[in-house]
Structure formats: C-alpha cells, structure tokens
C-alpha positions as CSV (number, residue, x, y, z in Angstrom):
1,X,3.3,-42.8,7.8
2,X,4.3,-39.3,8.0
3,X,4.6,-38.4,12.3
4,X,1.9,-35.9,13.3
5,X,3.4,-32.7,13.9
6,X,2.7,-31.3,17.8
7,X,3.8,-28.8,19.8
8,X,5.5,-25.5,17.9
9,X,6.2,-27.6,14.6
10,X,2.5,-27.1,13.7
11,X,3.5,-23.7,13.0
12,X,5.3,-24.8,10.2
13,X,2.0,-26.3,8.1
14,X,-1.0,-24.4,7.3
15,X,-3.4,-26.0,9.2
16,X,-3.6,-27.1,13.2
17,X,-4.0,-25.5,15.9
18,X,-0.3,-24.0,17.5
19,X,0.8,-23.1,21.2
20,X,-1.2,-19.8,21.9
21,X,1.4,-17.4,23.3
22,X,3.6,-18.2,19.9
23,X,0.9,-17.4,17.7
24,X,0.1,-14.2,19.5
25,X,3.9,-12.7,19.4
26,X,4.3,-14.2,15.4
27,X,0.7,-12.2,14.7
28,X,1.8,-9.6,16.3
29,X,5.1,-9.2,14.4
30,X,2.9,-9.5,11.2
31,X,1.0,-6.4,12.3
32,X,3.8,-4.2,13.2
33,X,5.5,-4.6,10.4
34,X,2.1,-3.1,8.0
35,X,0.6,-1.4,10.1
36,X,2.4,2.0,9.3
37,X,2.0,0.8,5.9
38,X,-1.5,0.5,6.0
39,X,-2.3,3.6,7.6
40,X,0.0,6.2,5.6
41,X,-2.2,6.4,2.4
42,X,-5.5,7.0,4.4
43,X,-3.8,9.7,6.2
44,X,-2.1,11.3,2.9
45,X,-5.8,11.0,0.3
46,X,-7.3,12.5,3.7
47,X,-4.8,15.4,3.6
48,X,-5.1,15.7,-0.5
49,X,-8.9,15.8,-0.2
50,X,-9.4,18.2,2.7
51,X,-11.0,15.8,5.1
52,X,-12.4,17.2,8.4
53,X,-10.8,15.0,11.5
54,X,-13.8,13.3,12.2
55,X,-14.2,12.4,8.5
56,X,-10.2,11.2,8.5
57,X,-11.6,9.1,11.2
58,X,-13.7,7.4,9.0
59,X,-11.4,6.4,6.1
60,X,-8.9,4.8,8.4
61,X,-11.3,3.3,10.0
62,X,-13.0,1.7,6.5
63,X,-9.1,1.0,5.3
64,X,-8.3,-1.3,8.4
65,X,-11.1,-3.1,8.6
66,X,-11.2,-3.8,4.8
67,X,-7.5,-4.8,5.4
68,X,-8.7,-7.1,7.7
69,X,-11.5,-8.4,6.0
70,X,-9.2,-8.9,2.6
71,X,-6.8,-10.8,4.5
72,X,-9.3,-13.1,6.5
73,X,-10.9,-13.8,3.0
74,X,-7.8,-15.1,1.8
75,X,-7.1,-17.5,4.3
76,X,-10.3,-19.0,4.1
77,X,-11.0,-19.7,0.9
78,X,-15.3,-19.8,0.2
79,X,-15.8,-22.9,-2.6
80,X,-12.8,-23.4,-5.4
81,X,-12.5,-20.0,-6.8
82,X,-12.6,-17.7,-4.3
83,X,-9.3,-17.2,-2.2
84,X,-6.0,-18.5,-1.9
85,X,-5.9,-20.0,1.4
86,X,-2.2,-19.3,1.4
87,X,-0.9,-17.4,4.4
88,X,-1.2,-13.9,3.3
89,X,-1.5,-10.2,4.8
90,X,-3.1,-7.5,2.5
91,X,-3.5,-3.9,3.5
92,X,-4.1,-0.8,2.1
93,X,-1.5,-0.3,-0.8
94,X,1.1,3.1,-1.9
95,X,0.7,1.7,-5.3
96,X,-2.6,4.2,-5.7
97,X,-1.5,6.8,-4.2
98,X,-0.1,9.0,-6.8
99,X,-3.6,8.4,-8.9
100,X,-5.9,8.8,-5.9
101,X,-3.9,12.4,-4.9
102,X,-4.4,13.1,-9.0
103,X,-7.8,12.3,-8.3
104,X,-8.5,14.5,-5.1
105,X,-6.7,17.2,-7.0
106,X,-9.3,17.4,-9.6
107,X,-11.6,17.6,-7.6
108,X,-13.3,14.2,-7.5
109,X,-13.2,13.5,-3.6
110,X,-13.0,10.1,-1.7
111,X,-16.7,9.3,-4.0
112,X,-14.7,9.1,-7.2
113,X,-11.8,7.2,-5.7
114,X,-14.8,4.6,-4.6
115,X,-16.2,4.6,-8.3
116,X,-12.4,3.7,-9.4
117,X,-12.0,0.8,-7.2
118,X,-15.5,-0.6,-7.9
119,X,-14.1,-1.1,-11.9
120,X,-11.2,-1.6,-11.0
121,X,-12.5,-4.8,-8.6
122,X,-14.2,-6.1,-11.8
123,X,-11.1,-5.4,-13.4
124,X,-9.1,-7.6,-11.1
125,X,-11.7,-9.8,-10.9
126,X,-11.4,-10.6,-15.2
127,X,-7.9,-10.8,-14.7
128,X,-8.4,-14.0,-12.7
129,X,-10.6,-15.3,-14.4
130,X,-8.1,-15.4,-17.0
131,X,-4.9,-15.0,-15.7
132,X,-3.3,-18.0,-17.2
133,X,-3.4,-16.0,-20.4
134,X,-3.0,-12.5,-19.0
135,X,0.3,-13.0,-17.3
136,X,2.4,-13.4,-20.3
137,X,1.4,-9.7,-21.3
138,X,3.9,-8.8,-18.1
139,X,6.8,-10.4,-17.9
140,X,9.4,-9.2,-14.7
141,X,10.6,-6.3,-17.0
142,X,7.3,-4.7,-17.2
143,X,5.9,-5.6,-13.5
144,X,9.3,-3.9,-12.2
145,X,8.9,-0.7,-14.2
146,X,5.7,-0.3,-13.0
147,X,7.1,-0.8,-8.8
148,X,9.5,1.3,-9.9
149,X,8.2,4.5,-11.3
150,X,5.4,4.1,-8.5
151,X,8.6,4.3,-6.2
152,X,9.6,7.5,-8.2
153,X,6.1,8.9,-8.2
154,X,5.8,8.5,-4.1
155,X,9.8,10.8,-3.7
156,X,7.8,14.1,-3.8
157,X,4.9,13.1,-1.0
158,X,7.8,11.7,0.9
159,X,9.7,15.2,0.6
160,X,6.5,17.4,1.1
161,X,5.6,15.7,4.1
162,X,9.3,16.0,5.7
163,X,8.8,19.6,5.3
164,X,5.6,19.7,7.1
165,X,3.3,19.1,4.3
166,X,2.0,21.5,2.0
167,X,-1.1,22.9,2.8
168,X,0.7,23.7,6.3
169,X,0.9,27.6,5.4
170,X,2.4,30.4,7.9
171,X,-1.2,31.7,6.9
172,X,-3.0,28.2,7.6
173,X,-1.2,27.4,10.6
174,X,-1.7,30.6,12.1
175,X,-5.7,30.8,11.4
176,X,-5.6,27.3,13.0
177,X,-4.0,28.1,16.1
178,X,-1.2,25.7,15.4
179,X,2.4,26.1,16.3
180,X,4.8,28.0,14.1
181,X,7.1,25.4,14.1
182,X,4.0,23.4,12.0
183,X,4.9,25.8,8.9
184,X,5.6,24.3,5.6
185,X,9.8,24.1,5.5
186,X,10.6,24.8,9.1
187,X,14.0,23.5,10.5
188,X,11.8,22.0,13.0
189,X,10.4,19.9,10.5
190,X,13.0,18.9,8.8
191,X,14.8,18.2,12.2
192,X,12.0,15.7,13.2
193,X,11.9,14.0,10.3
194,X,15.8,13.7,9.9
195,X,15.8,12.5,13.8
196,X,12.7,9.5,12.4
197,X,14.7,8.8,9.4
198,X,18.0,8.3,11.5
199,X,16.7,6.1,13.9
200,X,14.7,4.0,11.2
201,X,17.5,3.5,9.0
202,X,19.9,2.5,12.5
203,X,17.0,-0.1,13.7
204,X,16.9,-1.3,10.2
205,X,21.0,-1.7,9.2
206,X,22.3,-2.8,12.9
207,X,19.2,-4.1,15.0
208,X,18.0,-7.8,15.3
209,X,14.8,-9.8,15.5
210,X,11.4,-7.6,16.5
211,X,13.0,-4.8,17.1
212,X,14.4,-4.7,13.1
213,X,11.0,-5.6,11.6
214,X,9.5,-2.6,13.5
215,X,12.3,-0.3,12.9
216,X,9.5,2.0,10.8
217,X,7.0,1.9,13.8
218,X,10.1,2.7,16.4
219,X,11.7,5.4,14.2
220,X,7.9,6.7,14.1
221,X,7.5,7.0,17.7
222,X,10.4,8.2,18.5
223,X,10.3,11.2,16.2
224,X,6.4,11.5,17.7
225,X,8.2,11.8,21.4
226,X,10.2,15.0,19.7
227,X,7.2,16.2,17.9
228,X,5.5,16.5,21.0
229,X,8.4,17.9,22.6
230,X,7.9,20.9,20.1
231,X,4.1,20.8,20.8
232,X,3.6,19.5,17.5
233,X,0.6,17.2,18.6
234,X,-2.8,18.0,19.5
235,X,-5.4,15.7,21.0
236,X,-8.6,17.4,21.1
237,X,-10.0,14.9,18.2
238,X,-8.8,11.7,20.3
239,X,-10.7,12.8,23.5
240,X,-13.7,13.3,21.8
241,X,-13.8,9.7,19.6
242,X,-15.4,6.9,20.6
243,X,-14.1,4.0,22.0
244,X,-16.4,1.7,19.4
245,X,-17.8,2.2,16.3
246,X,-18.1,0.5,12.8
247,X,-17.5,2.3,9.3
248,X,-20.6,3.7,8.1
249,X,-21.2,1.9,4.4
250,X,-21.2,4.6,1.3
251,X,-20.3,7.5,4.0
252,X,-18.4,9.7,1.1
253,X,-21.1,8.4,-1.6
254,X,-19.7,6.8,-4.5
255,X,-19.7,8.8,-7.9
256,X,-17.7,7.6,-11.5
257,X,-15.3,9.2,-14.0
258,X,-14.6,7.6,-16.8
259,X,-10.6,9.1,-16.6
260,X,-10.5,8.3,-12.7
261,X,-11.5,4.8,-13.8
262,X,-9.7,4.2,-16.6
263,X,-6.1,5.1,-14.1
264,X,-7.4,3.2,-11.4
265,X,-8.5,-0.1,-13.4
266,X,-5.3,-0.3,-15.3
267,X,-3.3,-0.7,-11.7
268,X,-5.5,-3.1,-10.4
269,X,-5.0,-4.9,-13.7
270,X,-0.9,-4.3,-12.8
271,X,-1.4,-5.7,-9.0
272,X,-3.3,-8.4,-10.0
273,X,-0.3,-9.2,-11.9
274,X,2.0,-8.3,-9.5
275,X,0.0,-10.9,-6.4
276,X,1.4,-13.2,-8.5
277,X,4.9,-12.7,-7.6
278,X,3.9,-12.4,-3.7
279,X,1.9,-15.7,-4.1
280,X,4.8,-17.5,-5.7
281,X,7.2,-16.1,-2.9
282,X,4.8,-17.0,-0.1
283,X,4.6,-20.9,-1.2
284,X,8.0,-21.2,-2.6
285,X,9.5,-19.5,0.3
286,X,7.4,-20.8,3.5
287,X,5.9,-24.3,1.7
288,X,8.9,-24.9,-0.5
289,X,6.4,-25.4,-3.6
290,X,5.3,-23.0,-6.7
291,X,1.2,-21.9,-6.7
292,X,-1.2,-24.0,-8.5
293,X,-3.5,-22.3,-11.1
294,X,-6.1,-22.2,-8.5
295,X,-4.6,-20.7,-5.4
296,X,-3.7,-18.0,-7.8
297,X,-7.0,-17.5,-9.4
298,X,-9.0,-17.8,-6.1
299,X,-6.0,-15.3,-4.6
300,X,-6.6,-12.9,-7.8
301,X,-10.4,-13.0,-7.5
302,X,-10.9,-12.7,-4.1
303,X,-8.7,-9.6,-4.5
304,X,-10.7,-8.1,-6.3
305,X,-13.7,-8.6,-4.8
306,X,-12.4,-7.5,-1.6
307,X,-11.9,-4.4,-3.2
308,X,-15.6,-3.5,-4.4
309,X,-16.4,-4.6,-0.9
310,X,-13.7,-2.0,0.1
311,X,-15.2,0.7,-2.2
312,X,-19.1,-0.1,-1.1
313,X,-17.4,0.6,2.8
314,X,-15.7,3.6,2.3
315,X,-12.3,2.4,2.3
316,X,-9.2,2.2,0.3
317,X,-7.5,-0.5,-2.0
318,X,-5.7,-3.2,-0.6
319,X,-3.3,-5.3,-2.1
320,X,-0.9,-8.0,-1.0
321,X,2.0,-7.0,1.4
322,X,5.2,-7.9,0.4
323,X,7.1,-6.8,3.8
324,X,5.1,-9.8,5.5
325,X,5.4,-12.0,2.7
326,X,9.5,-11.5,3.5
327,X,8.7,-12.8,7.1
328,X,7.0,-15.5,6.2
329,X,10.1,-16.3,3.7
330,X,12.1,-15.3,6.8
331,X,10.6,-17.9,9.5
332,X,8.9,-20.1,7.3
333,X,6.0,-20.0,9.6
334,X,2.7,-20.7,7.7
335,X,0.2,-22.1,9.8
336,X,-3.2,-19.4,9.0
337,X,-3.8,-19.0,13.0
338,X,-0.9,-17.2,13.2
339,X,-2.3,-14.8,10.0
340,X,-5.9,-15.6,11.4
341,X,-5.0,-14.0,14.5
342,X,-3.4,-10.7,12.6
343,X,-6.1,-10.5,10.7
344,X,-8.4,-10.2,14.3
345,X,-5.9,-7.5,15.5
346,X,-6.2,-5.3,12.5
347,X,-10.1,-5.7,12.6
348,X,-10.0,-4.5,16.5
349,X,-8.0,-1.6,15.9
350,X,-10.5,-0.4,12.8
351,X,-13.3,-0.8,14.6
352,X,-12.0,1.8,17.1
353,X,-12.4,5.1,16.7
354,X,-10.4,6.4,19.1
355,X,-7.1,4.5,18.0
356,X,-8.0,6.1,14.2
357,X,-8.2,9.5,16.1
358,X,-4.9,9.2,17.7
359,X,-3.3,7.8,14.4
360,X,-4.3,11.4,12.7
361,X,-2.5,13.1,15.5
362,X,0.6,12.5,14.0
363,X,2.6,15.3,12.5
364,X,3.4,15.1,8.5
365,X,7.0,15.4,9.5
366,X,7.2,12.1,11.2
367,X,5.0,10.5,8.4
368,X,8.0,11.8,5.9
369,X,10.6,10.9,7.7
370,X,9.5,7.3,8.4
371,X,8.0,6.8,4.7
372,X,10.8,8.0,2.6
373,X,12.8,4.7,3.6
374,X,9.2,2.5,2.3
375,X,9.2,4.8,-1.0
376,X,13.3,4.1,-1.5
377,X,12.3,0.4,-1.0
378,X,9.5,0.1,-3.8
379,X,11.5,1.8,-6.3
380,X,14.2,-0.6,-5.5
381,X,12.0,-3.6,-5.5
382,X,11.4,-2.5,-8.8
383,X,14.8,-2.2,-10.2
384,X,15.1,-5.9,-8.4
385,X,12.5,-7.0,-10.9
386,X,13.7,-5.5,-13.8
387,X,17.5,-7.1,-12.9
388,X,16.3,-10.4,-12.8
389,X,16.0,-10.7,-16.0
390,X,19.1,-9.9,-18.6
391,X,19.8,-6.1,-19.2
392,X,19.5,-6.4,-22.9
393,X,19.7,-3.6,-25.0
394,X,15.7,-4.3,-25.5
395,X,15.0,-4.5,-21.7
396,X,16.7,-1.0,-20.5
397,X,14.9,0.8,-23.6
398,X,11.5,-0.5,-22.4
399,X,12.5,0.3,-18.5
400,X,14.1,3.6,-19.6
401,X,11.6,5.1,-22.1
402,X,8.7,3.9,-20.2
403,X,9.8,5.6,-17.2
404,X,11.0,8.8,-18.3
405,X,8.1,9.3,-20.4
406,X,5.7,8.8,-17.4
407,X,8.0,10.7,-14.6
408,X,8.4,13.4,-17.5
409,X,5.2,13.7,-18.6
410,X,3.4,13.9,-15.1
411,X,6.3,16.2,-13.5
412,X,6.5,18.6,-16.5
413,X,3.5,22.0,-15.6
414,X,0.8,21.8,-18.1
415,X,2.7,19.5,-20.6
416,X,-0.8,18.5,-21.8
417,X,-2.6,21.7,-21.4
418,X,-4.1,21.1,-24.5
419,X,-5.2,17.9,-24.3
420,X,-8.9,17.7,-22.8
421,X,-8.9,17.7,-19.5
422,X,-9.8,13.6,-19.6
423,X,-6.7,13.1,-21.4
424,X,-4.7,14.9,-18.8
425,X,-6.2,13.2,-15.8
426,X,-5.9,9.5,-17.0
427,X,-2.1,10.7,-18.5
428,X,-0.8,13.8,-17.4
429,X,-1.3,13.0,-13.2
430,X,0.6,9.8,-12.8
431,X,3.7,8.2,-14.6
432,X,2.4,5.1,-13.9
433,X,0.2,5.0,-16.5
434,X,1.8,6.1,-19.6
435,X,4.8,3.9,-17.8
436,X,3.1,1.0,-17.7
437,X,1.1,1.2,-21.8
438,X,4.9,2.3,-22.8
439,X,6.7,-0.5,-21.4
440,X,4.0,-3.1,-22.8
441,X,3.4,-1.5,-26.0
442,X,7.6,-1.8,-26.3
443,X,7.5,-5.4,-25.1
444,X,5.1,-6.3,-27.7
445,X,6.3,-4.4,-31.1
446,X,10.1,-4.6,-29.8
447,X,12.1,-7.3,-32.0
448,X,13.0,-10.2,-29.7
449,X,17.0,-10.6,-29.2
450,X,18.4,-13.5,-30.6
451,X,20.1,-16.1,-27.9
C-alpha cells in the first residue's frame, strides 16, 4: 500500500490539503512572476486605443479577474470536458498584442477587440473538440515560427515605450501639464529604462530563488523609484478610485469585423495549439507523465470558453503562462491549493480599483525597459521550438520565408495600399498572420526529406 503523503510532501500531488504558510509563499511566487505579464498588454491596447484613466481602470480590472477566473476554471475541471485540472496559471497573453494595436489603429476600439475574442473562443473551442486531428497541422516548426515572429512583432512596442511612448508629444505633454522629461525620446527616458533593463537583466543572470523569479517586478520598481525621482508619476487617478469594485459586463460594447475576426480567430486557433506544449510540460515536468486526450481537450475548451466569458466582461485574452509552467517544472510542486490560492490573489487585486489605478501610474519608460527582456524571451522560445526539430533545408525555408514575408509585409508603409482595406487589416497589420498560413501552407506542399 502506497504511504499517505503528510506534512509538505502533499505539495508534491495534486490533491490534499498542504501546510498553509508554504502554500501562501509558493502562490505568491506564482503571482509575481505574471503579474507584470498580465498587466502590460491592458496597459499598451489602453494606450493604442486612447482610453481615459478611469476607462484604463476598467480593462485591467476585467483582464485580472478573467485571469483569475480562466485559471480557477482549469483547476477545477466542471464534468469530463471542460478543464484540465492540471496545475496551471493563465493570464492575459502578448501573443495578441500586435493584432489588437492593428485593431485600435483602425479604429475599431476595445468593442471590436471583444467581437474578435468571442470567435475566436468558438474558434478555440472547435479546436478541442478536435484536436486529436488538428495538431498534426502544427508540428514544433510551425508553432515556433509563430512565438517567434510574435517575438519580432512586440521589438517595436518595446522600443517606443523605452522612449516614452509615442503619443507622449513635446505638444501633448505640454497641453497635459506633464513633465518635459515625459517627451517622446528624452535621455530621461531612455535613462530609466536602461537603469530597469540593467537591474532586470542582473536579478535575472546572478540572483537566486524569489528574488530571480521576480527580477521583472524588481527591475520594475526600481526604475519606478527613479521615475518618480524625475516626477514622472502622478497620482491624482489612484486617490480618486475606489477601494472595491467589480468589472462592469459589456462596458466598451462589443461590435464585429469580419478582418478583426478573421486575425484574432487564427491565433486562438495557434494558442490552442500551442497549450498543448505548456500542458505536456506541466505533467511531464511536475507529474512525470505525458497528457491524456482529455486533460488536453477539457484544457483546450475551457480556454476557450474562458475567453468569450472574457470578451462578454470587457477583458482581454488569456492564454497559458509558460513562465509559471517553468516553476512548476522547477519545484515540481503541483498540488492546485497552491495554484488555487494564486488564482484568489489575482481575483483580489482585480476587483480593486485602486490597485488598477496605481498600476496605470507607471511611466511607459519603465514598462519598456522591463518588457524588452519578456519580448527577447518569446522570440527565443520560438527559435527553441523550431531547433528542436532538425534544421533541414525544408525546415529553415518554412521558418525563413514565413517570417520575412510576415515581418516584411507588416513593417513595409502601405505595401498593400491597394489591396481593400479588409485585406490590409487581416494581412498588412501583423506578421503573424501571413507568418503563420506561410509556414503551414509550406509544411503541407513542401516535399518531405528523405531519412
């Protein structure tokens, strides 16, 4: 008879009930290490889109707590199909980022980004149904040139915001009232955000245990101490929030275009895929076992679902976190109170409006700075994909073509002009698209190498 694990060893199975103040500190080192993460692309669609501050409120607000909810859903799976009851975080995902800034740039506001992630829930949610069959269509060479041109596609953001962000204009700043040092390409920008990216990159290369994982959240705060050195920071929104309050369902309506769809459902379709891997590295790594069929059709629906809930609650997509799935790979710990418990802490900081306010206080600077190193990462997560299988003379023309053809297309002014303006916004805003139907059109008509 197998001995009944007691103690701190029940951290090490998914179910049980483990010492309280160890499940508090592992939670916690679950939520520093996404929390940055989860909040960036709220903050950079709110800047794209022209949100006021209370508004910005709002949408990170709806992304934590649909980070939350996502994550609580997978833990506890409802019936046979619906969650993967492996120990998971999900939160608000880069991955849409350069779509839902092509999005905001033409005009379609946080309503069409809601339309996009209602099909592209459904999307996700087909995908599960039939993922057995699916997944063949994207082998590692097409999943990693997908990560990695979304890594290329995120270098610009990263760049803008080091400078101080775009729409930071001498003109802007001044009607504002803001300090001149806030102006777009000021050495006191790029000072802060060198001093974040230096300390984040030292944390991350020579520091140990907690202080490592948070080395993001660390480099963050200190370049916020210089920031506000340079009066950089104003709180005039935090005072005024509230302490309490939940996201207000269908706050920035909810409207659909068929381009803004069409981008947005052929990522989740991509995602869906690429859960897969984090699954498969969450039970291999932390429960020394592959997936079954169902964890990872329950995982891949439940995604998606999560998402139209995300989309009816004003919110952003989430996806799987693959910084926590490396702790979990890390410490082995896989018991779901721990991931429970992080879950709770994300869903207490969403509901608060005051900690969403005081997120939104933080200059662009320190955002690019910090990111840059997150951006460096998905693009080489990518190219870790992509090496894992052989570098055939097959495999770098599908990585190479795909992803100069999408980089190309969407970095080159008006290179689709005259193309309706459809065309342009499903094609011409973000490589990832024409990246990923290039690298599986290639895969398929390709000639297979002979062994």
């Amino acid at each position: 008879m197998k001995p009944v694990a007691t103690g701190r060893e029940i951290l090490f199975q998914p179910r049980g009930i483990p010492p309280l103040g160890a499940s508090v500190s592992l939670a916690l080192q679950h939520l520093v290490a996404m929390i940055v993460g989860c909040v960036t692309p709220p903050i950079i669609i709110a800047g794209a889109v022209g949100l006021s501050p209370a508004d910005q409120v709002l949408l990170i607000q709806a992304s934590l707590v649909m980070s939350a909810v996502s994550t609580l859903l997978q833990l506890f799976p409802i019936g046979k199909y619906f969650g993967s009851g492996l120990p998971v975080i999900l939160g608000v995902s880069f991955a849409y980022v350069p779509s839902m800034q092509a999005i905001a740039a033409s005009g379609g506001g946080i309503g069409a980004v809601a339309g996009a992630m209602l099909v592209g829930g459904i999307v996700a949610v087909l995908v599960g149904l039939f993922v057995r069959k699916i997944r063949l269509l994207f082998p590692s060479v097409i999943t990693g040139t997908v990560v990695f041109t979304i890594g290329l596609s995120l270098y610009p953001t990263a760049i803008n915001y080091m400078a101080g962000g775009t729409a930071n204009t001498a003109e802007a700043v001044a009607a504002q009232g803001l300090p001149e040092a806030m102006v777009y390409g000021s050495w006191q920008n790029w000072l802060i955000a060198a001093l974040t990216l230096t300390v984040v990159m030292i944390l991350n290369h020579h520091a140990k245990g907690i202080a490592r994982l948070a080395s993001i959240l660390l480099g963050m705060l200190f370049g916020y101490a210089v920031a506000l050195a340079f009066g950089m920071v104003d709180f005039s929104d935090v005072g005024t929030a509230a302490w309490f309050s939940l996201p207000r369902p269908l706050h920035f309506g909810i409207s659909f275009d068929a381009a803004s769809c069409i981008a947005i459902g052929l990522l989740f379709a991509i995602n869906s895929i690429q859960a897969i891997g984090d699954f498969t590295a969450t039970t291999v790594g932390g429960l020394s076992r592959q997936p079954t069929d169902q964890e990872l059709q329950g995982g891949i629906i439940a995604y998606g679902t999560s998402n139209i809930l995300a989309a009816l609650m004003g919110g952003l997509p989430t996806a799987t976190y693959s910084q926590n799935v490396g702790i979990v790979t890390t410490n082995r710990v896989v018991n779901r109170t721990v991931f429970a418990m992080a879950g709770g802490f994300l869903l207490l900081a969403g509901v608060s409006p005051k900690f969403a306010a005081l997120l939104t206080t933080i200059p662009q600077c320190v955002l690019g700075g910090a990111t840059i190193t997150v951006f460096s990462t998905i693009a080489m997560t990518g190219m870790k994909l992509i090496a894992s299988q052989e570098l055939t003379a097959r495999n770098t023309t599908i990585v190479g073509l795909s992803a100069a053809l999408g980089v190309g297309i969407s970095q080159a002014a008006d290179a689709l002009s005259q193309f309706p303006e459809s065309v342009t916004m499903i094609f011409g805003k973000s490589p990832v698209v024409i990246a990923t139907l290039m690298a599986v059109l290639l895969n398929l008509i390709l000639p297979k190498e002979r062994k």
